[in-house]
N, C-alpha and C positions, 0 to 999 in steps of 0.2 A: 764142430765144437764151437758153440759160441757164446760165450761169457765175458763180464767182466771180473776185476779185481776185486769191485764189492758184492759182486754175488758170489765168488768164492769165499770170502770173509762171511758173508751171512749164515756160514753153516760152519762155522764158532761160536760157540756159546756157553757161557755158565761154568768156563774155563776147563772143558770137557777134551780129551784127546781125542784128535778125527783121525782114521786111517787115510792111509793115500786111497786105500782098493773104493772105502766108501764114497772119498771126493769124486771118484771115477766116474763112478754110477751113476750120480747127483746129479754131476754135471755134462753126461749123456758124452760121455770118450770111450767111445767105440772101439778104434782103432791102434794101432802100435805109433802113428805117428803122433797122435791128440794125447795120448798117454804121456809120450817125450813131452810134447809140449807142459803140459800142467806139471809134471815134475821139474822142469828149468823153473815155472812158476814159483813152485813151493819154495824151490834152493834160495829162487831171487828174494822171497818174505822172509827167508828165515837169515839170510844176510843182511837184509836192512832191521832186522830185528824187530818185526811185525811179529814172527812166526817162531815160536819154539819147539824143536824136536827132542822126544823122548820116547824110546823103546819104538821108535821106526814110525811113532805115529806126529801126530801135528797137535798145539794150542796155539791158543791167541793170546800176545804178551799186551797185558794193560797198562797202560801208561795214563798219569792221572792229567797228565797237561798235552794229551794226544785226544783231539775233536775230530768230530766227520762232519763234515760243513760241503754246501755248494756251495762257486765260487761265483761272483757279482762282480762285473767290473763296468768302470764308466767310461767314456768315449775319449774323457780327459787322461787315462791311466790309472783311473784310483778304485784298488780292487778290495772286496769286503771278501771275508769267507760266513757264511750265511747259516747257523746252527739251525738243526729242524725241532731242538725244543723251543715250545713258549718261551719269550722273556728272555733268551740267551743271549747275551752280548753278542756285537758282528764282531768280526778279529779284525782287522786292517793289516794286509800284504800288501808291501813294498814290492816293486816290478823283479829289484833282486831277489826277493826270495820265492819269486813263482815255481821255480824249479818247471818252467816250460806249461804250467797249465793255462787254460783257456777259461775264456768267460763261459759260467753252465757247467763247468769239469766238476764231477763230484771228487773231494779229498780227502785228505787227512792232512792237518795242521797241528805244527805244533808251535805253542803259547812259548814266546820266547821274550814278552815284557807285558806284566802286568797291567790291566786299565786302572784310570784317575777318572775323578769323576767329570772331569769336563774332555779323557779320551780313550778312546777304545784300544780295546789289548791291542799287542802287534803278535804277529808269528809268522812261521814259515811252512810252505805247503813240503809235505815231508812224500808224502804218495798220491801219487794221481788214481781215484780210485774208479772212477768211469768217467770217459770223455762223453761229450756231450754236440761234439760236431763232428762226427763221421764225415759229411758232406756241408759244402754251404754255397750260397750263391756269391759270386766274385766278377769283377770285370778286369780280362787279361790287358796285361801291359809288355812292352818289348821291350829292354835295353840291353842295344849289343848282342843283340842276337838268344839273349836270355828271356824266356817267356815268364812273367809273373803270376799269379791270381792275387788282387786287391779285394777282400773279404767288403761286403758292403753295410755289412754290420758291422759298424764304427766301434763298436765291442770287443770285436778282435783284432787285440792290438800285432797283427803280423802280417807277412805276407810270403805266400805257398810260390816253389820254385813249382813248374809244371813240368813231368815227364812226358815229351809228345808220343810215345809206346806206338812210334811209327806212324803218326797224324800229321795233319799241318795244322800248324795251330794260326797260321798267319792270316786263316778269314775269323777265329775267332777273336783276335785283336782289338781292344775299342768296345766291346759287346758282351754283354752280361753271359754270364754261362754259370752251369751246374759242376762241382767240383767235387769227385769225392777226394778224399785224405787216403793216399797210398802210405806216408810216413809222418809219422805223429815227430815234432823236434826232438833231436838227443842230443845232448849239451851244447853245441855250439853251431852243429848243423842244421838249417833252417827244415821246415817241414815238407812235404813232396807230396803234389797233386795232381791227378789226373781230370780232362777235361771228359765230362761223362756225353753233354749237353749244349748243345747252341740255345741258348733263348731267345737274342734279338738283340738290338743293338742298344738298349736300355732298358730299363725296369716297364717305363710304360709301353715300348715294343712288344715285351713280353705276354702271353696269354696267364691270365690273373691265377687259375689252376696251377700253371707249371711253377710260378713261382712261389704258390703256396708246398706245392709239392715239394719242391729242392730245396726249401728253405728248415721245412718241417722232416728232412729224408721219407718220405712216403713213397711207398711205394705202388706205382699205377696198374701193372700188371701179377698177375704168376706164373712163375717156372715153369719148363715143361713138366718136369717131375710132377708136380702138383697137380697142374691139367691136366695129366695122364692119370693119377690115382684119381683126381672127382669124376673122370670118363668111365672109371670100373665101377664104378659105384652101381650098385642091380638097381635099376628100375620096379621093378615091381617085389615085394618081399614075402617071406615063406609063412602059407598059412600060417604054421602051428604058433606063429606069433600072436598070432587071433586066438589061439584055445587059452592064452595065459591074462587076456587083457577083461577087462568090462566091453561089452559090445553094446556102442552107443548110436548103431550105424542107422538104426530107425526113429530116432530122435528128430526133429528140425533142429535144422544148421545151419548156420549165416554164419560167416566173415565181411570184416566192414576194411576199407581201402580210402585211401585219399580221392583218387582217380587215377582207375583201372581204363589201361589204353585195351582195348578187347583183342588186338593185334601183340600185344607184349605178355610175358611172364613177369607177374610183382610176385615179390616175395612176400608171402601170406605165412606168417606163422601163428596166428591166434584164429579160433574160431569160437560160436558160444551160442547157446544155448538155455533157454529158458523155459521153467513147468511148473505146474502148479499142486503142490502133494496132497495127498489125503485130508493130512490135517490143517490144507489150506495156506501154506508156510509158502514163499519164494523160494525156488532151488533154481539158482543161476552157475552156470559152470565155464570157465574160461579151459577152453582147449590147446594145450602149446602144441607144436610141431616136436615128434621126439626124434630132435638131431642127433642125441646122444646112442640112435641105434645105428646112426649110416657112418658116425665118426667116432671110430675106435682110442682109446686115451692112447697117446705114443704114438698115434701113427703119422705119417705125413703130413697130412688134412689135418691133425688133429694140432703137431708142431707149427704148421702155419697159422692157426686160426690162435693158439697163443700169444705167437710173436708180434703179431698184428694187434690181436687183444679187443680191436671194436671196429665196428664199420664206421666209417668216415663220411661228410655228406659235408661236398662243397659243391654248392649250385645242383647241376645238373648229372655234374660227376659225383659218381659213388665209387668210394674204395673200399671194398668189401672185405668182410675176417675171413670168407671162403670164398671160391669160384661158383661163378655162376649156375655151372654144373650143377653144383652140389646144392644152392639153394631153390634150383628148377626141382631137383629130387624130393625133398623136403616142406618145397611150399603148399598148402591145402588149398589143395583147387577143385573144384566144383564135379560133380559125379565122380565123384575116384574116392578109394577105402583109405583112409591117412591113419598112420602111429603118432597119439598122443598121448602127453600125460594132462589130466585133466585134474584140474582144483574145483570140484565140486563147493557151494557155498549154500547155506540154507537159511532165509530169513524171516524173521516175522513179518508181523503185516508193518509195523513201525520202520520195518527197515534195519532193524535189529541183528546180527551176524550172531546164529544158535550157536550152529556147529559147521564144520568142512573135510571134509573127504578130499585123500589126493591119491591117483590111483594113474595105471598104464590103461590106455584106452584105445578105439577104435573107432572111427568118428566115419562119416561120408556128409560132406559139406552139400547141402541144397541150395543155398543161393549166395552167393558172391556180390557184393553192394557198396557200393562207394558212400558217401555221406552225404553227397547234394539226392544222391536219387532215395534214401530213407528220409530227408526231410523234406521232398517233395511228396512223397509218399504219406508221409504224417499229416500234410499240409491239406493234404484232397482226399483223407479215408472216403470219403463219399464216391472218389471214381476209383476206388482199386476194385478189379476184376475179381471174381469167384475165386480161381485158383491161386489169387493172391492174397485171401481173404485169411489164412491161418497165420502167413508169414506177417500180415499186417496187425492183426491180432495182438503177437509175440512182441514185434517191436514198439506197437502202443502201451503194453505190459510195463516196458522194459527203460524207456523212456518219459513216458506218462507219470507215473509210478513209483517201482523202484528203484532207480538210480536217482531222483530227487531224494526220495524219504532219506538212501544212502548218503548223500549227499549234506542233508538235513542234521544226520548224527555228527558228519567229521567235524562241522561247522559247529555244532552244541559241544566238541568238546576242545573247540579251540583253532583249527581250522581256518585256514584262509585259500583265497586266492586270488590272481593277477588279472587286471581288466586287460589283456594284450592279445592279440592272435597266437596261438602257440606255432612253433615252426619245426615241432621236433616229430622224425617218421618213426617214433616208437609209440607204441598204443599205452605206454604208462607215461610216467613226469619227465622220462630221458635224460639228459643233461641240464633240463632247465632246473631240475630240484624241487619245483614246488607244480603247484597248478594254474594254466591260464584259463579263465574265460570267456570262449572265443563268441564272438558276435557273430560270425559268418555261417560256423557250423558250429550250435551250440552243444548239439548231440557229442559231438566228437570230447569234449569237457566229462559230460556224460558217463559218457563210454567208461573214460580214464579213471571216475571214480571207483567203478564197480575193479577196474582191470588193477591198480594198484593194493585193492584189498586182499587180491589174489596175491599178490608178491608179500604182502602184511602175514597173510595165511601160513604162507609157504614158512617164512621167516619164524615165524611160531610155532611152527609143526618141527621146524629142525631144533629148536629151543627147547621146545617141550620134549622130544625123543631123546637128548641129549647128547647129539651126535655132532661131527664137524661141519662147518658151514661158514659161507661167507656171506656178513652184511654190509648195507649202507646206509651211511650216518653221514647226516651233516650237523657240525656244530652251528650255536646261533652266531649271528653276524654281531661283532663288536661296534660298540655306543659310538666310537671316533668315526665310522661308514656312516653310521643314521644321524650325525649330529650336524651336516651341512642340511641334508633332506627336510630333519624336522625345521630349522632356520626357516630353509627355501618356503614350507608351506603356511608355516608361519606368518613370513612376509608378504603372502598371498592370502592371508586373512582367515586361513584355517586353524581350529583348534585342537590344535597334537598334542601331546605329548603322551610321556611314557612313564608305567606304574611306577616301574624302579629302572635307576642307569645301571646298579648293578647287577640285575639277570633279565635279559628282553627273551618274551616269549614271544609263541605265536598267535597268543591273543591280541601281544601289543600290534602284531602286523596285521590281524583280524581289525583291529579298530580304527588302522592307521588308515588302510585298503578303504574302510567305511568314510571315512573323513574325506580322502582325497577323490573320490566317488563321488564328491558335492562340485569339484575344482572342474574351470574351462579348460585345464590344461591334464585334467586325467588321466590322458594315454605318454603324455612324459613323467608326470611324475609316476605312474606303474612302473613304468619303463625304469625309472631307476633307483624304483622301491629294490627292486630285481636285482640290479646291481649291487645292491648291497647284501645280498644273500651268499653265502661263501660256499666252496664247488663244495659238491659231494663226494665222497671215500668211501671205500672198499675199508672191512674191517676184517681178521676173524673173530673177532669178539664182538657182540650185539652192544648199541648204541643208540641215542638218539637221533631223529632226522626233523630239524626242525621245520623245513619248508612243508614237510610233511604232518606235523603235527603228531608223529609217535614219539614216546620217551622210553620205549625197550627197546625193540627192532624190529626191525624193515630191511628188506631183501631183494633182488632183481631174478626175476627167474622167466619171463615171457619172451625173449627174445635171444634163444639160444644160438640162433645161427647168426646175430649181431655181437651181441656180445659175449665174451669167452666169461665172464661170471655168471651167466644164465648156465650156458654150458654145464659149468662146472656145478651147477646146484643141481642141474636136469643128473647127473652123473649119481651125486648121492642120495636123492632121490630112488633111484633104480637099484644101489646099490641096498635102500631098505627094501626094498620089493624082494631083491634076490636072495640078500644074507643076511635080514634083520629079525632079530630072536626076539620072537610073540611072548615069550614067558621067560618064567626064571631061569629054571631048568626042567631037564626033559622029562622026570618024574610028573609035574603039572602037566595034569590033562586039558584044559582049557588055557587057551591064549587069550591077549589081546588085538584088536585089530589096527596093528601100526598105521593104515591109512585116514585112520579118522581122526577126530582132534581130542574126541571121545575119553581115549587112551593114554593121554598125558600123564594124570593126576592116578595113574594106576600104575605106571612103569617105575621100578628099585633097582632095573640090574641095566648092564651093558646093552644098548639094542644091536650094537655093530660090535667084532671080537675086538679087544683091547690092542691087537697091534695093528689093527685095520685101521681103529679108532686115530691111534697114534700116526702112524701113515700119513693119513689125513691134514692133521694138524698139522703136521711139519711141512708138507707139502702147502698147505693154504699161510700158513703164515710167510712161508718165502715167495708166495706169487706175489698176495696183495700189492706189495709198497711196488712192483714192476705192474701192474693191472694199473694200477693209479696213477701213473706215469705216462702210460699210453692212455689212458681218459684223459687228462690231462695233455695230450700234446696233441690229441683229437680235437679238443676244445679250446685249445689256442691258434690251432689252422681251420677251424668251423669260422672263428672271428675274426683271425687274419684276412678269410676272404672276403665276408663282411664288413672290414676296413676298408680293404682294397674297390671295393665294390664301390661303398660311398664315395672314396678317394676319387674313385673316377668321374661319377655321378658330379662332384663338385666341383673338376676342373673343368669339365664341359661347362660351366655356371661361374667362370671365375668373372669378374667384375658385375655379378648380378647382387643383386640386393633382395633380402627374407627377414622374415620379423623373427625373432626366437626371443628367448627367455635364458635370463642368468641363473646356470644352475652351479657355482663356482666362482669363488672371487681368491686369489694368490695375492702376494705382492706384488709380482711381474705380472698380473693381469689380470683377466677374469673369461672364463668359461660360458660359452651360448652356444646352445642347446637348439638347432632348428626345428619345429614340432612337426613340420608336414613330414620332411626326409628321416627324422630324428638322428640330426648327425648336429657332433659336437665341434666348436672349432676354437680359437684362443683370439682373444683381443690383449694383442703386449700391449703395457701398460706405454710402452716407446711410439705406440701411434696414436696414443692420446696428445695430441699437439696444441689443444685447447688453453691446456692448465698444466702446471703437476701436479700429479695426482701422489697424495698418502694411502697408506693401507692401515685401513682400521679393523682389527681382527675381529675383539670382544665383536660389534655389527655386522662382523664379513660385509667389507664395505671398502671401496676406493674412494675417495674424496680432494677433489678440488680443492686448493690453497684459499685461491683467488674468488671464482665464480663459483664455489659450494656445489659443485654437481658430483652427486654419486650416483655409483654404481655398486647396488646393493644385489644379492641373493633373491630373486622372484621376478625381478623387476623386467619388463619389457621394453625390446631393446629391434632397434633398426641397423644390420649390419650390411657391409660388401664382402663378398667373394675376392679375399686381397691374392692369394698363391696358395697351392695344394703341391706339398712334396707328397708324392704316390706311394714310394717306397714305405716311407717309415707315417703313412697316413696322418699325415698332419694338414690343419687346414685351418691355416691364419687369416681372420677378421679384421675389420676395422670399422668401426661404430659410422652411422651415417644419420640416426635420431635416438632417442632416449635417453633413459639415467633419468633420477629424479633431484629435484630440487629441495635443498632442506637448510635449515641451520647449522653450521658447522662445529657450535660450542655441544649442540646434541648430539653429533658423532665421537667425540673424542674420547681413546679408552681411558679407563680408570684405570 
């Protein structure tokens, strides 16, 4: 049994009475011991008076000055509790009234002095509703024979007494190490840790992996348990599967790869297919991998590929949602019969999306291809061989054709994308949110547009049946992100700007992309057009995603054995194939055909039974906000080691001198941006020894008293390599030419 305090709370609602039998179920207590446990639970919320009992069952007692906030704290001691609506006050927690919680610890506070307008409310954290550091990296100390762990996140303001559970701990001494949390503080007793891990004698000792790992608690392997269920997994699967699918096994097949080592297994989940119909129309089909037949909902494999939630991709290392096992099973590899579900799409000659089919299939993959050998391939139609002559055919179709014309509509209706190499291993937008246009392998751009419309498909097909599903939305990025950007390009002699500051579409960043597309410095300002795009969420309710350019919804469903939201779409998916009611009732002799898209604007009743339906919902509304969390701690350990990466990259280069560009000016200093490495580092304003320097905001601008030299936003600048702290990736500059000369009655704000 593994839960928290808020994911018990999250199945209260609407001030509804919960049985205890039902909490049981929910939260998978199995046993007579996990039973005891959750009942001390209930007794302990309904003694602090979270929790009101009547007639043997449970509500949730509302309290109007009681918030659920993370908690923030800074290195100084000054801790904010952080509300997850827009526009909500932060509360300010005094060290007394932490009641023991940590920086990250989600809680409940309560409001115990109103805000003024020049300070924020104050309160006191009343429950710790989930901790937020299981484990964390620390470097041990000895006094007296008492072993410490010194947290190296200057954010946690404590330090863990260490149970040596019959170790020595006296080589780990002096040396960074992995710590999990055996005991969380109870009122006056410090917390208690065990050493899991040696890392090395410092942060930079350490291997950059491991410390993203312990840092983020990631976990690098799985249990035997788990390797023993992906080892039963059957190799080869039972005809009569084949009598209920589409048989598409005489089609041409192609899967396309980064680079396929011929000697290893990649995990190939997408294959596709291209033909040309009677009436002349485009029929392109994206083929998914159907993991949803080898991983049972509830079982083993199926609990870890939740808990985990996504595959992880630092460097070299992959920490995958399943074992290897299971994605050796599952991936479409070349002469062999694979289960998939296939989104069939059909388009005009324009490039136009008619209609789409999404059906359970049967595929056999003819050729396996990386992306240098199809644009080598494109490159020389002239020397492809005979028996390569159909395959070459397909993919001139398919790239020639239509994936531009594709390509052609997203852009006519608003549409953009990134001049940047994309770095992400999913055949859709991945993590990055929007699209890059990669210069190296343009096909691979390509590809993404066709393979994103399939997820648009899917997303609509579950809209239109009216059944539960989950999307992803990104909101647009706010004016106060793009209002350093537009400056920067500005002062670089480009003519930006934007319709309205009060709603930025994706045209504005269609036109923005076009302008900075003129600039010598291009591939930074992409680079942090990007940045200013805000992560994407999981929703159960359809949204917009603006990187994408939809304004109903968009959906993830090609990468099931990566990510656990793919999964979960491939699941109801099947579950229309299996139990989804073609007509009203059974009196009607004629149905419709739930697979097509056809069918939408004819469907009045329930496609899935109303408790299935419900089911559903209740179940997708309590994953998402825990899916989005692990996106989210995925994509803070993707750039963690990205940090670390440059960090390093930089101290090998400390006292070297790079030209970069101001993309950032503060009071305490100003922001340059190296173009070649694209790493960012600080110029304090305390190593300007020139002058003193003022900060002129209205200009984003530092300025000279004496000598009138600024340092404005665009401006090109000659720096040194002054120190790189590793850990926490910082990487402080010191100016060695540039800044411009100007008059200083012309800087001064109004």
């Amino acid at each position: 049994m593994e839960f928290s305090i808020a994911t018990l709370l999250s199945h209260f609602s609407d001030n509804k009475l919960v049985a205890a039998k039902l909490l049981e179920k929910k939260l998978g207590c199995e046993d007579e011991e996990n039973v005891e446990k959750l009942q001390i639970i209930l007794d302990a919320l309904e003694l602090v008076g979270i929790l009101e009992k009547e007639r043997g069952k449970y509500r949730r007692v509302k309290e109007d000055d009681l918030v659920e906030a993370k908690l923030r704290c800074s290195s100084k001691g000054f801790c904010f509790a952080i509300q997850d609506e827009e526009d909500a006050e932060d509360i300010y927690v005094r060290e007394l009234y932490l009641s023991n919680a940590w920086n990250g610890d989600r809680v409940l506070v309560k409001v115990i002095k109103e805000g003024t307008r020049r300070r924020s409310p104050e309160g006191e954290v009343k429950l710790i509703l989930e901790r937020s550091n299981p484990s964390l990296l620390a470097q041990v100390k000895k006094e007296e024979n008492v072993y410490q762990a010194i947290p190296l996140d200057d954010r946690l303001l404590f330090e863990l007494l260490l149970d040596q559970n019959g170790s020595n701990l006296e080589e780990a001494v002096d040396h960074l190490v992995h710590v999990s949390v055996i005991r969380y503080p109870i009122g006056e007793h410090p917390p208690v840790g065990e050493v899991t891990r040696i890392l090395g004698s410092d942060a930079e000792a350490a291997a950059d992996t491991d410390i993203v790992c312990c840092k983020h608690d990631l976990s690098q392997t799985f249990n035997e348990e788990v390797e023993k269920a992906a080892s039963e997994l059957p190799i080869t699967f039972d005809p009569q599967n084949i009598e209920k699918r589409s048989d598409l096994r005489e089609v041409l097949t192609f899967t396309f790869d980064e680079d396929i080592k011929r000697d290893s297994f990649p995990f190939i989940e997408t294959a596709y297919t291209l033909e040309k119909t009677e009436d002349n129309h485009w029929q392109f089909a994206v083929h998914i991998t159907d993991v949803a037949h080898y991983i049972p909902s509830n079982s083993i494999l199926d609990k870890t590929a939740k808990k985990r939630g996504t595959t992880i991709y630092l460097g070299d290392k992959v920490l995958s949602m399943l074992p290897e096992t299971v994605t050796k099973c599952c991936s479409l590899r070349p002469e062999q019969d694979s289960l998939t579900i296939s989104v069939i799409m059909t388009f005009d000659k324009n490039g136009q999306l008619l209609e789409y089919s999404i059906e359970p299939t049967v595929i056999r993959v003819d050729h396996q291809l990386t992306y240098p050998e199809v644009q080598s391939m494109l490159a020389n139609l002239d020397q492809v061989t005979q028996d390569q002559q159909p395959l070459a055919d397909k993919l001139k179709d398919l790239f020639f054709t239509l994936s531009p014309l594709v390509k052609a509509q997203r852009l006519q209706r608003g549409g953009f994308e990134l001049q940047l190499e994309p770095r992400s291993p999913y055949q859709d937008e991945g993590r990055i949110g929007t699209l890059m246009a990669s210069s190296r392998t343009p096909i691979r751009s390509l590809l993404t547009e066709l393979v994103i419309l399939a997820n648009k498909s899917v997303a609509e097909h579950i809209q239109g049946l009216g059944i539960a599903g989950i999307y992803c939305t990104q909101p647009e990025p706010d004016w106060e992100e793009l209002e350093d950007l537009l400056k920067l390009a500005q002062n670089l002699g480009l003519e930006v700007s934007l319709a309205s500051e009060e709603e930025i579409t994706p045209q504005d960043y269609y036109n923005l992309t076009q302008m900075l597309g003129k600039s010598s410095h291009v591939h930074v300002l992409n680079y942090l057009l990007h940045e200013t795009l805000k992560s994407s969420k999981y929703s159960s309710h359809s949204g917009t995603h603006f990187g994408l350019a939809y304004s109903d919804c968009y959906t993830h469903c090609v990468s099931p054995g990566k990510r656990y939201v793919d999964l979960l779409i491939q699941r109801v998916l099947k579950l229309v194939f299996s139990d989804g009611r073609d007509r009203r009732t059974r009196q009607t002799k004629t149905g419709v055909n739930l697979s097509s898209s056809t069918c939408h604007d004819k469907i009045n009743w329930n496609v899935l039974a109303p408790a299935l339906q419900e089911e559903l919902e209740e179940a997708f509304h309590f994953l998402v906000p825990y899916l989005n969390d692990r996106e989210k701690t995925a994509e803070e350990a993707e750039k963690d080691l990205e940090g670390l990466q440059k960090a390093e990259k930089m101290k090998e280069r400390t006292g070297k001198v790079f030209k970069g560009l101001i993309t950032g000016v503060q009071s305490y200093g100003f922001f340059v941006e190296i173009e070649d490495l694209l790493v960012e580092g600080l110029v304090h304003v305390s190593s300007l020894k020139d002058d003193w320097y003022e900060y002129r905001s209205r200009h984003g601008c530092l300025v000279g008293r004496k000598n009138h030299i600024a340092y404005r936003l665009g401006d090109e600048v000659e720096v040194e390599v002054k120190s790189v702290d590793y850990y926490r990736q910082q990487i402080d500059l010191v100016t060695v030419g540039g800044g411009s000369s100007t008059n200083s009655d012309n800087w001064k704000d109004e």
